[in-house]
C-alpha atoms as an extended CHARMM CRD file, in Angstrom:
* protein
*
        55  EXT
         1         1  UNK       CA             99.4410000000       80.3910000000       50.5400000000  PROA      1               0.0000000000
         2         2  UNK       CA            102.1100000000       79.4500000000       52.8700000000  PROA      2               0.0000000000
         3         3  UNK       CA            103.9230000000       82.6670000000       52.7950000000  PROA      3               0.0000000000
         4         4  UNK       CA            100.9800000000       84.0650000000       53.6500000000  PROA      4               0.0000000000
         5         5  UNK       CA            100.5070000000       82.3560000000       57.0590000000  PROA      5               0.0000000000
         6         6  UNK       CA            104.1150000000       82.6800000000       58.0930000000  PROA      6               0.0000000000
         7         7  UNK       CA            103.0740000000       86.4960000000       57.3640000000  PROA      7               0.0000000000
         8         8  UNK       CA            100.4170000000       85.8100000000       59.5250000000  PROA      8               0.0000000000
         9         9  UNK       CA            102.2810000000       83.7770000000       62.4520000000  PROA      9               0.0000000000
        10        10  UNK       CA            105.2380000000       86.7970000000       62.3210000000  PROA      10              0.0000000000
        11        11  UNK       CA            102.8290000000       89.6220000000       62.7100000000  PROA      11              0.0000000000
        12        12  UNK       CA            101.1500000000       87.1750000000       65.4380000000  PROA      12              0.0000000000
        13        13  UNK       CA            104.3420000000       86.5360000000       67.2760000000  PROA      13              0.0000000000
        14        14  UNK       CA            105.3970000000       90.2350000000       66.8190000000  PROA      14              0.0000000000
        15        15  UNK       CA            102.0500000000       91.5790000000       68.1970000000  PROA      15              0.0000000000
        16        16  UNK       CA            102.9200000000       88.8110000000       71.5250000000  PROA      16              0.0000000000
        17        17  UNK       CA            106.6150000000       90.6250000000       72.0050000000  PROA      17              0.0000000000
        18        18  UNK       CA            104.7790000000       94.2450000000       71.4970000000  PROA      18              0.0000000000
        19        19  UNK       CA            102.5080000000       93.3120000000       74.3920000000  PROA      19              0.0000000000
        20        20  UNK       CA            105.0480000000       92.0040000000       76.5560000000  PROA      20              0.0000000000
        21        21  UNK       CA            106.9860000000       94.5810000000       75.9780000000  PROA      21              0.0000000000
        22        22  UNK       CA            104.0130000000       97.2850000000       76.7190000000  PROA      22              0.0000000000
        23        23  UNK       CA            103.1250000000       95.3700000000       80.2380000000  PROA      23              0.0000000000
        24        24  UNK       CA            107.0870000000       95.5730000000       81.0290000000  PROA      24              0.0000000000
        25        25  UNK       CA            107.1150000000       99.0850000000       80.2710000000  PROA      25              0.0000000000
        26        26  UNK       CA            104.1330000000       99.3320000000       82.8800000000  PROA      26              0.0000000000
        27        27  UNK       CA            105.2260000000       97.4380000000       85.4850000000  PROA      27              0.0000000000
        28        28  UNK       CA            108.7880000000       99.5660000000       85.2360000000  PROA      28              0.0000000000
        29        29  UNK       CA            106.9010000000      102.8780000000       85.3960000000  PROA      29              0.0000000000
        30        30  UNK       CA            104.2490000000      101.7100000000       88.3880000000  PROA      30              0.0000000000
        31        31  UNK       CA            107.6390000000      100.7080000000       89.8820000000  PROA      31              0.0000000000
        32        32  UNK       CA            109.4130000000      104.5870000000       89.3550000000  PROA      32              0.0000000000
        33        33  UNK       CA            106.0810000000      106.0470000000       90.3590000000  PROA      33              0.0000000000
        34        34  UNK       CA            106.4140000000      104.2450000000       93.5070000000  PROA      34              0.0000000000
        35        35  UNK       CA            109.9270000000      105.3030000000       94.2390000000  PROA      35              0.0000000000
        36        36  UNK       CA            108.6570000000      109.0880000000       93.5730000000  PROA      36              0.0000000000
        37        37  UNK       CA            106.1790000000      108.6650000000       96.0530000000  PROA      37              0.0000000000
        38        38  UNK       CA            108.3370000000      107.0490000000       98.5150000000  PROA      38              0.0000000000
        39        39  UNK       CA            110.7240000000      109.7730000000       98.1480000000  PROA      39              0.0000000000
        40        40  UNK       CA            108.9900000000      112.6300000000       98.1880000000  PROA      40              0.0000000000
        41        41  UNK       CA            107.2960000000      111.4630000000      101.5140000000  PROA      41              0.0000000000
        42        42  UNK       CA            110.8050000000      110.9060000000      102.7180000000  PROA      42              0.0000000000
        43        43  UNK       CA            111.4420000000      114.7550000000      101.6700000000  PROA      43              0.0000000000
        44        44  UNK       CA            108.1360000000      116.2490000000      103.2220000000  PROA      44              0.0000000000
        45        45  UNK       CA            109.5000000000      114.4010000000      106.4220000000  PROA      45              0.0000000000
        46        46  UNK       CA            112.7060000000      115.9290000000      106.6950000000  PROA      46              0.0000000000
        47        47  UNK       CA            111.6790000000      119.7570000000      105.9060000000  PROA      47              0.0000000000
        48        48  UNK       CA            109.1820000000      118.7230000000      108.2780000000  PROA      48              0.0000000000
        49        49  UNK       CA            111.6570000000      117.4910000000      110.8000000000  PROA      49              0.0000000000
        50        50  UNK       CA            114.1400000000      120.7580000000      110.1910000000  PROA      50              0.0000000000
        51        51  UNK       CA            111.2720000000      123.4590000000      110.5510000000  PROA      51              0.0000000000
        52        52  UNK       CA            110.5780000000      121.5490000000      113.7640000000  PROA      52              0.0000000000
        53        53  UNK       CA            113.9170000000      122.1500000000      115.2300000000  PROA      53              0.0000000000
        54        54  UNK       CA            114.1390000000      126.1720000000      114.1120000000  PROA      54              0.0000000000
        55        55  UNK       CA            110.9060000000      126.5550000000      116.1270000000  PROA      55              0.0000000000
């Protein structure tokens, strides 16, 4: 019986890190998506900018 519910409080406390580790995941990908977005406006800017000054 007590094996059982340290079974039970590992697979508990094992499910916790999995779910940390899913929302740290997120927050690092919301964080690269950002920086794509950032610098792809940055890149529109400049062509932009350049196709300007060859008119």
């Amino acid at each position: 019986m007590e094996r059982s519910n340290l079974q039970k409080a590992a697979l508990i406390q094992t499910r916790k890190e999995l779910a940390d580790t899913e929302a740290t995941f997120e927050d690092q990908l919301k964080g690269l998506e950002e920086k794509i977005k950032v610098s792809h406006k940055v890149l529109l800017q400049r062509v932009a900018k350049k196709e300007k000054r060859n008119l």
